[in-house]
C-alpha positions, 0 to 999 in steps of 0.5 A: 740784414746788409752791409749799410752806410747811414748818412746822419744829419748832427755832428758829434764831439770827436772824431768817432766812436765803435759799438760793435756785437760779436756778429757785427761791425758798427762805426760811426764818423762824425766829419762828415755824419755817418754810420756803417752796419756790417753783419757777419764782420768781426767788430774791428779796432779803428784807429786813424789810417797811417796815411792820413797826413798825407791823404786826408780822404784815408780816414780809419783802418782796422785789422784783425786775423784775416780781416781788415776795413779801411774807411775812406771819406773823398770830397765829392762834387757839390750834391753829388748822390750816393749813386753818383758816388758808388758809380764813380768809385766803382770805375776807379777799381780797374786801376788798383792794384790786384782788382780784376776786370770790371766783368769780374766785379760784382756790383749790386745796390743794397738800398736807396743810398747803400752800393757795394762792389765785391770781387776776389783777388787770387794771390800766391797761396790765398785768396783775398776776399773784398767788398766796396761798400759805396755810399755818399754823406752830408751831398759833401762826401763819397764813402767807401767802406774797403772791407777784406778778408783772407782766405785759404780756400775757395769754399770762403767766396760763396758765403763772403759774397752772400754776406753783403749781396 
């Protein structure tokens, strides 16, 4: 099973809820609809990210141990799609910091409305481990899942890129 984002059609009281199993990440937002699937990614705490107020798109953080997910919800343009979403998003990690080269990127649809984008940033005595997972909701927003992992060594990458191609 892959990383998935699932566009939902109602909203629900409150912000968002968590259902989670020991091998899988599962969270559902409300405003706007969606649902995020990720196997094999520790069920994490969300919590509002703590720049929120000042940047309404950084919607929910997580962490845990080496792992940690921010959920990120930017306006889109009137009926853009998913791909247009992951497209865009995409671009725009050359300029983050720590990102590699866009030829260092692996980018890889996942389904119809699901793109993830997967790299690893060496740092001083670890790796760190990411995946973008892309997608659109509601024709109102572009979803980015930033889903990261620390590692301490380089026997780490294969299995975490094989968890979201």
């Amino acid at each position: 099973m892959r990383a998935t984002i699932v566009a939902l059609g109602i909203a629900l009281p409150g912000l968002s809820s968590p259902h989670a199993c020991a091998d899988e990440f599962v969270y559902e937002v409300t405003a706007p609809r969606f649902k995020i699937t990720i196997p094999n990614f520790p069920p994490l705490r969300m919590d509002p990210h703590p720049m929120q107020g000042t940047h309404p798109h950084l919607r929910f953080m997580g962490a845990d141990g080496a792992f940690s997910l921010s959920i990120i919800t930017a306006t889109a343009d009137a009926g853009m799609s998913a791909l247009e979403c992951a497209s865009a998003t995409a671009r725009s990690l050359a300029a983050r910091p720590n990102v590699p080269p866009a030829a260092e990127i692996y980018k890889a649809r996942l389904n119809d409305n699901t793109f993830v984008a997967i790299y690893t940033a060496r740092m001083p005595g670890f790796l760190q481990l990411h995946a973008h997972i892309l997608s659109a909701a509601a024709g109102t927003h572009c979803i980015e899942v930033h889903a990261s992992k620390i590692a301490a060594s380089p026997d780490d990458i294969a299995p975490w890129f094989e968890g979201f191609a």
